[in-house]
C-alpha positions in Angstrom: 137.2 -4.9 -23.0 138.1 -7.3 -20.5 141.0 -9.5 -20.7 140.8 -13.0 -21.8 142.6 -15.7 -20.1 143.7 -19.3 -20.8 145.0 -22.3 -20.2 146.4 -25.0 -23.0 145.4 -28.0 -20.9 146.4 -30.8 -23.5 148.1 -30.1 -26.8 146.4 -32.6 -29.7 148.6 -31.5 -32.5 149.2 -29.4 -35.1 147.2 -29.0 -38.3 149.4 -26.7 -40.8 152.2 -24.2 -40.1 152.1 -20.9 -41.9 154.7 -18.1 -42.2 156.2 -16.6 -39.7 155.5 -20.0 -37.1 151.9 -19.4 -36.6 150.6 -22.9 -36.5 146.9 -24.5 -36.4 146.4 -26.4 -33.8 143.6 -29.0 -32.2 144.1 -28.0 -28.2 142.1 -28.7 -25.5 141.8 -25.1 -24.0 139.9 -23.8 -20.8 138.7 -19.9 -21.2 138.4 -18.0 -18.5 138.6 -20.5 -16.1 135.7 -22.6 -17.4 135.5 -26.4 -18.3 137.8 -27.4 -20.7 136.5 -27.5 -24.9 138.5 -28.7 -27.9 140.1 -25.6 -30.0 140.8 -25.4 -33.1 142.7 -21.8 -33.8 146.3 -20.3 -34.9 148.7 -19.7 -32.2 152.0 -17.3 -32.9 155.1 -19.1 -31.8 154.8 -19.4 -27.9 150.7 -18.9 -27.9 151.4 -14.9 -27.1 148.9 -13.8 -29.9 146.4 -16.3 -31.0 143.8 -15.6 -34.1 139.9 -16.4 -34.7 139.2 -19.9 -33.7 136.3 -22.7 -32.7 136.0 -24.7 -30.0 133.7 -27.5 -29.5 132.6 -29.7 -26.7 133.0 -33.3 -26.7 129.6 -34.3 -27.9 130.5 -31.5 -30.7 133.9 -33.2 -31.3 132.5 -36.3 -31.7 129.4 -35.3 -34.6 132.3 -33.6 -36.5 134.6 -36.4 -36.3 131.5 -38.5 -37.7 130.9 -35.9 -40.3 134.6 -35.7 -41.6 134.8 -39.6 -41.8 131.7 -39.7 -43.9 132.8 -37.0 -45.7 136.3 -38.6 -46.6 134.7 -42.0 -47.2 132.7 -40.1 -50.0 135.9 -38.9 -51.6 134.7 -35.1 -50.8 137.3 -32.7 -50.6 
């Protein structure tokens, strides 16, 4: 399997914080060396292990952000 590199280029913020200090996070992350996408994943304390995650481009960022605010408006939870 080949190895999987990456770079936290801007930290957004964190989401929730679980046991142990794994933490969800909103990062803009390049993988592999390739432009920049918004991730949203768990990171282990010092982002040495990191678990199943999403990442989205902007135009992807920016439907979801209109689908959450409609979503909230609506009272859904």
């Amino acid at each position: 399997m080949a190895d999987i590199t990456f770079d936290v280029v801007k930290h957004f913020g964190v989401l929730s914080e679980e046991r142990g200090g794994w933490k969800k996070e909103i990062n803009l992350v390049s993988w592999n060396g390739r432009t920049p996408k918004f991730d949203i994943r768990d990171w282990a304390p010092g982002h040495e292990k990191m678990g199943k995650g999403i990442t989205l481009s902007r135009e992807e960022a920016q439907a979801l952000q209109e689908i959450l605010a409609k979503a909230l408006a609506e009272g859904e939870n």
